[in-house]
C-alpha positions as CSV (number, residue, x, y, z in Angstrom):
1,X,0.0,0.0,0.0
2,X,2.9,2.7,1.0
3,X,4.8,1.8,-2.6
4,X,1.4,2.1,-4.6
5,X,0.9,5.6,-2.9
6,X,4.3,6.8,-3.7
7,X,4.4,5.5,-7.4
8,X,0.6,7.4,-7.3
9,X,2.1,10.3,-5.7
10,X,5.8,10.9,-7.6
11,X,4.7,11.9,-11.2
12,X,2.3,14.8,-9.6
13,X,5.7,15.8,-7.0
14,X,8.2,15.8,-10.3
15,X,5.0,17.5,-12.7
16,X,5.0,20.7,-9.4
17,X,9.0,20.8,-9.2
18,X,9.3,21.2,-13.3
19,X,6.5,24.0,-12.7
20,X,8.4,25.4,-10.6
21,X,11.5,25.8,-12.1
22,X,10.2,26.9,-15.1
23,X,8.5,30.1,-13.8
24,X,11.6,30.3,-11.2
25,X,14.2,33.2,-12.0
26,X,17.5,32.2,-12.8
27,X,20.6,34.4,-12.9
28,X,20.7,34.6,-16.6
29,X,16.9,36.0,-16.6
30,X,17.6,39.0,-14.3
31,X,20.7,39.9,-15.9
32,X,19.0,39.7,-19.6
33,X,16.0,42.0,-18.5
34,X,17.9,44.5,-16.7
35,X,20.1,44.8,-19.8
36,X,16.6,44.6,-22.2
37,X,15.5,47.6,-19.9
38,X,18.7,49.4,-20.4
39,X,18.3,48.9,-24.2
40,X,14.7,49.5,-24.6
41,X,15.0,52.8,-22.4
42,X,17.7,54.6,-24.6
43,X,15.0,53.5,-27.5
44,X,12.0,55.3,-25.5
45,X,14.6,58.3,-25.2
46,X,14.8,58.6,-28.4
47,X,11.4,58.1,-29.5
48,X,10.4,61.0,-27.2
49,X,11.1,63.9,-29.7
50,X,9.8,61.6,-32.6
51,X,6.8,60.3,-31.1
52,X,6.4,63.1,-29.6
53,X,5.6,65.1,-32.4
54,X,4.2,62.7,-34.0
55,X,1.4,62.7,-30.9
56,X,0.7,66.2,-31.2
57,X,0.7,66.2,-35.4
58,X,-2.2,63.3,-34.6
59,X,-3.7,65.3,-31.8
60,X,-3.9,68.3,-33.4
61,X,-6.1,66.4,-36.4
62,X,-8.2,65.2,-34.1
63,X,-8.1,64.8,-30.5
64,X,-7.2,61.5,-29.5
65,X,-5.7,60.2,-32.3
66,X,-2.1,60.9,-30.8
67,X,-2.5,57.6,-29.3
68,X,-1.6,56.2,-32.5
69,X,2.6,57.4,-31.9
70,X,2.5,55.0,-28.1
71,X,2.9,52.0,-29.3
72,X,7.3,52.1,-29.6
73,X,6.6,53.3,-25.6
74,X,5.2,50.2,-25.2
75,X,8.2,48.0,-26.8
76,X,9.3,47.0,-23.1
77,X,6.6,44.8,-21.6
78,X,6.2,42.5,-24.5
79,X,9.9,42.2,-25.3
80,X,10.4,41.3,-21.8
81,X,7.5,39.1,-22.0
82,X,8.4,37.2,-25.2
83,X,12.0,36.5,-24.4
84,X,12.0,35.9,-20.4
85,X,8.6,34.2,-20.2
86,X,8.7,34.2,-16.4
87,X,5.9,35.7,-14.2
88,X,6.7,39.8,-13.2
89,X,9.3,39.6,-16.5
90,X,7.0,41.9,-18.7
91,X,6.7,44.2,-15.9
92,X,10.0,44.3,-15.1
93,X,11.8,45.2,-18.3
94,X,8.5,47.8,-19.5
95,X,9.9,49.6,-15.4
96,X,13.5,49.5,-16.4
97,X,12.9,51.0,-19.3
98,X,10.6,53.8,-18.0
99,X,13.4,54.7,-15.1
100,X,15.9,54.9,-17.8
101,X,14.3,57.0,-20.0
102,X,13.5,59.5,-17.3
103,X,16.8,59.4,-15.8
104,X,18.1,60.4,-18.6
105,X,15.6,63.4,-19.0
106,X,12.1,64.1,-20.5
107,X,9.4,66.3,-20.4
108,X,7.3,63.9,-18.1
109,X,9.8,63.3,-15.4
110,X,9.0,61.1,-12.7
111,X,5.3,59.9,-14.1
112,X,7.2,58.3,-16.9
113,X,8.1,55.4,-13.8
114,X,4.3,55.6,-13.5
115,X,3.8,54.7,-17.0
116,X,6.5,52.0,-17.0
117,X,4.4,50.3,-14.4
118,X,0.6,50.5,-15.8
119,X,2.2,49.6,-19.1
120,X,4.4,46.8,-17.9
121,X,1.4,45.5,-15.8
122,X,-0.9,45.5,-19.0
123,X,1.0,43.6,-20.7
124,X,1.7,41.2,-17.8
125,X,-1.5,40.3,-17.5
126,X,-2.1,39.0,-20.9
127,X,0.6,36.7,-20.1
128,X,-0.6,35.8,-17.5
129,X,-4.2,34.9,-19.2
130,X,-2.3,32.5,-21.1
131,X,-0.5,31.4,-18.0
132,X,3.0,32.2,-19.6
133,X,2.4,28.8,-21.9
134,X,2.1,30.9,-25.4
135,X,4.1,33.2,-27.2
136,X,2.8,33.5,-30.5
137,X,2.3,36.8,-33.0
138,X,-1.5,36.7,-31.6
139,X,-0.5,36.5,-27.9
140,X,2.2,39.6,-28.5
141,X,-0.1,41.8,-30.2
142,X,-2.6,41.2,-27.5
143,X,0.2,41.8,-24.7
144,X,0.8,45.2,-26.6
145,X,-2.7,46.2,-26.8
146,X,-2.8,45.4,-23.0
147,X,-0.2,47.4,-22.5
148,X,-2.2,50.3,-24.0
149,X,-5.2,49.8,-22.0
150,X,-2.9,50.0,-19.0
151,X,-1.6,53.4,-20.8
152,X,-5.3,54.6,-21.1
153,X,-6.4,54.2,-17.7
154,X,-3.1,55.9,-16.0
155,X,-3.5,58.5,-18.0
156,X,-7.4,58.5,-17.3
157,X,-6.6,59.5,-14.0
158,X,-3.3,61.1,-14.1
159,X,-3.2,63.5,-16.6
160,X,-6.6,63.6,-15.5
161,X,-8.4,62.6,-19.1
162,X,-11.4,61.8,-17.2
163,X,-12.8,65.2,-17.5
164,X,-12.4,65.2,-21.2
165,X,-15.1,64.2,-23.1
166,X,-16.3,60.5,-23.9
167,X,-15.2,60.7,-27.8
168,X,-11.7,61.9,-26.8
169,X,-11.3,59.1,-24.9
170,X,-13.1,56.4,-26.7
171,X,-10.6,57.4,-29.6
172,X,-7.7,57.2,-28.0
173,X,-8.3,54.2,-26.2
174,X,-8.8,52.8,-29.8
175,X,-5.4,54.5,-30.8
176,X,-3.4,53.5,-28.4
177,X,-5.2,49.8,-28.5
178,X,-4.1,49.4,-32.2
179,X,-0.3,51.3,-32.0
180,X,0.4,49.1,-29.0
181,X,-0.7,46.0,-30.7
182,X,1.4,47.1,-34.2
183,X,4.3,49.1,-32.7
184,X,4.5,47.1,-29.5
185,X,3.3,43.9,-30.2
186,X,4.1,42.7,-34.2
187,X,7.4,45.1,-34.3
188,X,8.5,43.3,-30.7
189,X,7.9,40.2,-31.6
190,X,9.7,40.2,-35.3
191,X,12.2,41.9,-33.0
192,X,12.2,39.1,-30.7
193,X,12.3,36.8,-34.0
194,X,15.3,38.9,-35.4
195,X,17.5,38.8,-31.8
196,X,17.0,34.4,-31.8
197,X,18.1,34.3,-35.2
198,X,21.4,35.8,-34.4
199,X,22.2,33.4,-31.7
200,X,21.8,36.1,-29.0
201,X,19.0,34.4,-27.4
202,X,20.6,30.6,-26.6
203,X,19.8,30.6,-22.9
204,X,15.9,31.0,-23.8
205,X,13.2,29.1,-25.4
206,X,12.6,32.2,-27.9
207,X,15.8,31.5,-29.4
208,X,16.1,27.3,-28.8
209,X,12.2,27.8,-30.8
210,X,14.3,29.9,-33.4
211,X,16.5,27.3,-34.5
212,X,13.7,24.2,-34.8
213,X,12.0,26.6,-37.3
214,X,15.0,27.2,-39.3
């Protein structure tokens, strides 16, 4: 009776520990998405002059459609997500990125941090829907439009847009919805896609997936 239990009882103990390593940090993960935040911030710095007039070209054409310039702002979370595939990874790398960028100077300052985290935790969450288990096209351009709808509801409250009017909102909810799902989600994940193919991404599943599909 014991040895039945414990044949019963071993595949279920060895199915929890190979859970558990594979949503477990390692060394390797930490250092890639502190360096991914690095990278990813210097891009947001750079984007803020383009994107930046981009927004207010958009903006001025109709209020709202500035929305449509976000999506590059938004780069972090999925990258993070698609390469790391760890719980708080997305996160992570999207707050990395926003401290950068406003370390190295903006016009937003410290709310830039703020928007690293509603951003990052958009996008978390759609990974987390899928219990980190897929990281297809699909799945990125979702993360990226999550990430926007975490934008959108900052923003509802901080900038405040809330006493805006409903069409201003409505639109650029659906801006920012469709930029982070093209800028953020299918340009992050062909970026993802481009990093594998060069070898750069070994230690990780996105680039051992990269090599069965060449």
């Amino acid at each position: 009776m014991h040895t039945s239990t414990s044949a019963r009882t071993a595949p279920a103990t060895g199915s929890a520990s190979a859970s558990a390593a594979r949503f477990s940090w390692r060394v390797v993960d930490i250092v890639v998405a502190a360096v991914l935040g690095v990278a990813i911030g210097l891009v947001f710095w750079g984007w803020n002059t383009v994107g930046g007039l981009w927004f207010g070209a958009m903006d001025a054409v109709t209020p709202g459609l500035g929305g449509i310039a976000v999506g590059i702002w938004l780069l972090g979370g999925v990258v993070g997500g698609l390469i790391i595939r760890k719980p708080g990874a997305a996160l992570l790398v999207e707050l990395v990125a926003a401290v950068v960028s406003a370390l190295i100077g903006n016009v937003w300052g410290i709310t830039t941090i703020f928007s690293g985290l509603a951003q990052g935790l958009g996008a978390e969450l759609i990974f987390l829907a899928f219990l980190y288990l897929r990281f297809t096209l699909p799945v990125a351009m979702l993360a990226g439009a999550g990430a926007g709808i975490g934008a959108w509801v900052l923003e509802l409250f901080l900038t405040p847009n809330i006493v805006k009017s409903i069409e201003f909102n409505l639109i650029y909810l659906g801006t920012l919805v469709v930029s982070g799902a093209l800028l953020a989600g299918l340009v992050g994940w062909l970026l993802v896609r481009a990093l594998a193919a060069t070898g750069a991404l070994s230690r990780f599943a996105a680039g051992r997936e990269a090599r069965r599909d060449v």
